[in-house]
C-alpha positions in Angstrom: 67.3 -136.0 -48.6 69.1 -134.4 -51.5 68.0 -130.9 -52.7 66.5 -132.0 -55.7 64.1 -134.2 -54.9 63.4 -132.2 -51.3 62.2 -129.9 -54.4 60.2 -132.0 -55.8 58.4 -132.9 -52.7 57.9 -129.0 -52.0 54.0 -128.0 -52.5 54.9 -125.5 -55.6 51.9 -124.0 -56.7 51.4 -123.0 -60.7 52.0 -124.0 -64.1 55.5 -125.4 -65.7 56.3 -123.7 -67.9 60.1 -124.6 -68.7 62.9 -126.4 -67.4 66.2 -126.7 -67.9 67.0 -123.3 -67.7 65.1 -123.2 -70.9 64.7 -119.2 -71.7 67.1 -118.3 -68.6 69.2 -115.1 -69.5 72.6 -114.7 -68.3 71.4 -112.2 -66.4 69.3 -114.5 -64.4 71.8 -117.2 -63.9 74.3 -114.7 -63.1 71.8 -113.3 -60.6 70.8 -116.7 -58.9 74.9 -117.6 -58.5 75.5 -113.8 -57.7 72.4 -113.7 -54.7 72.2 -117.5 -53.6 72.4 -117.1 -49.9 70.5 -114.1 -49.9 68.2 -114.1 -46.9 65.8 -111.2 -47.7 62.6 -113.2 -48.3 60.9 -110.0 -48.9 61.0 -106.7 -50.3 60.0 -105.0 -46.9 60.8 -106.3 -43.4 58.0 -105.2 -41.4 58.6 -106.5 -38.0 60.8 -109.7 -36.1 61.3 -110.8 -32.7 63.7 -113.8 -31.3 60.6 -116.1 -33.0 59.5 -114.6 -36.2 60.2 -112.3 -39.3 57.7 -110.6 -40.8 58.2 -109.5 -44.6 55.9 -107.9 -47.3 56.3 -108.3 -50.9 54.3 -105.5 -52.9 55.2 -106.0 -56.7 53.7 -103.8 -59.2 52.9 -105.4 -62.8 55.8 -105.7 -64.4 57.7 -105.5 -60.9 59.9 -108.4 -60.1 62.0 -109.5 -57.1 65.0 -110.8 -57.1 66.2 -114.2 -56.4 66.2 -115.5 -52.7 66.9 -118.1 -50.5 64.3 -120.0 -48.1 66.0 -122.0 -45.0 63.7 -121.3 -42.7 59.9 -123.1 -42.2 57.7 -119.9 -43.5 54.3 -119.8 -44.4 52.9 -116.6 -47.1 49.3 -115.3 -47.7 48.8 -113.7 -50.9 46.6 -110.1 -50.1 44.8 -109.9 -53.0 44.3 -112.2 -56.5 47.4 -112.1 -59.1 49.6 -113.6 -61.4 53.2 -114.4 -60.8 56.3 -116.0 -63.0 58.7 -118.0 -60.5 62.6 -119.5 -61.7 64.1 -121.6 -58.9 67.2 -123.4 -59.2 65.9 -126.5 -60.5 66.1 -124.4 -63.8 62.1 -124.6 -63.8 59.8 -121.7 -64.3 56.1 -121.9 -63.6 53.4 -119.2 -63.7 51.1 -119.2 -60.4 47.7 -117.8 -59.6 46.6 -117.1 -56.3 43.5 -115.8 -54.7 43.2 -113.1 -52.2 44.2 -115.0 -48.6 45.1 -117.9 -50.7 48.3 -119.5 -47.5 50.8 -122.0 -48.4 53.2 -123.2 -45.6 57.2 -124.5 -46.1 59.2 -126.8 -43.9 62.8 -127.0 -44.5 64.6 -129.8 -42.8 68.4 -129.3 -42.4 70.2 -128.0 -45.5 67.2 -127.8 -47.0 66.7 -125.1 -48.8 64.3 -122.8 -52.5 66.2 -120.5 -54.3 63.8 -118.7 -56.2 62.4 -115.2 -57.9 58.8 -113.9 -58.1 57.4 -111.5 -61.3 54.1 -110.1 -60.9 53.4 -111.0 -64.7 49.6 -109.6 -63.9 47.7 -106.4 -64.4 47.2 -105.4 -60.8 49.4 -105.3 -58.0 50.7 -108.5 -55.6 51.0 -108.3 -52.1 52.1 -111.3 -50.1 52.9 -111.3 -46.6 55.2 -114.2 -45.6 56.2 -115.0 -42.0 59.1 -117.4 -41.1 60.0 -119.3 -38.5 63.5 -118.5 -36.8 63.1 -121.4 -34.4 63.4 -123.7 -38.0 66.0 -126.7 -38.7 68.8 -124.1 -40.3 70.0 -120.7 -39.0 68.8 -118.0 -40.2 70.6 -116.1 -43.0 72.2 -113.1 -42.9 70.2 -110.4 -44.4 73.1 -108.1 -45.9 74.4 -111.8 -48.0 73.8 -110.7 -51.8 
């Protein structure tokens, strides 16, 4: 299965709101090339065994993290309600609203693979906590990559 349409098949939550690259800044592009095997997932590792990692992302309004690579089957559960702006590498860009303990779970079959970013373009803080699953289809990455 190619990578594009594996990407369409994915359960992205939110509304489109460009493609193409449409309102990309070379910053951002450069940033996606510049960080496109980077395996940190999460803005805070909080615990991992030979099974699981455990990350946190706390973004602040405003607050944004950069872009990242998913290979490995995860699943994440937003903490509390908020509003995020996502780019993957598709060149699409939706805005997504969850609800507190809102989960959505990812499988990644080999080579599989989302490159994306998260914004917290909300007035209050986002929290997620996303686990993945080292046991997945594809190594894990290397956390030191970007």
């Amino acid at each position: 299965m190619s990578t594009n349409s594996f990407l369409s098949d994915l359960p992205l939550a939110g509304t489109l709101v460009g493609e193409n690259f449409d309102g990309w800044s070379e910053e951002l592009h450069r940033e996606f090339e510049t960080r496109a095997f980077d395996g940190q997932v999460g803005s805070k590792l909080l615990s991992q065994n030979d099974r699981v990692r455990v990350w946190e992302i706390r973004l602040a309004p405003g607050d944004r993290w950069h872009a990242h690579r998913h290979v490995l089957d995860y699943f994440w559960t937003a903490v509390n309600a908020g509003t995020s702006r996502q780019h993957t590498h598709d060149g699409t860009t939706r805005d997504v609203s969850y609800s507190a303990g809102e989960t959505r779970h990812f499988h990644f079959g080999a080579g599989e693979y989302l490159l994306h970013d998260i914004e917290n373009i909300g007035q209050t803080d986002l929290v997620f906590t996303t686990i993945e699953h080292l046991d997945s289809d594809n190594e894990p990455l290397p956390l030191d990559a970007a």
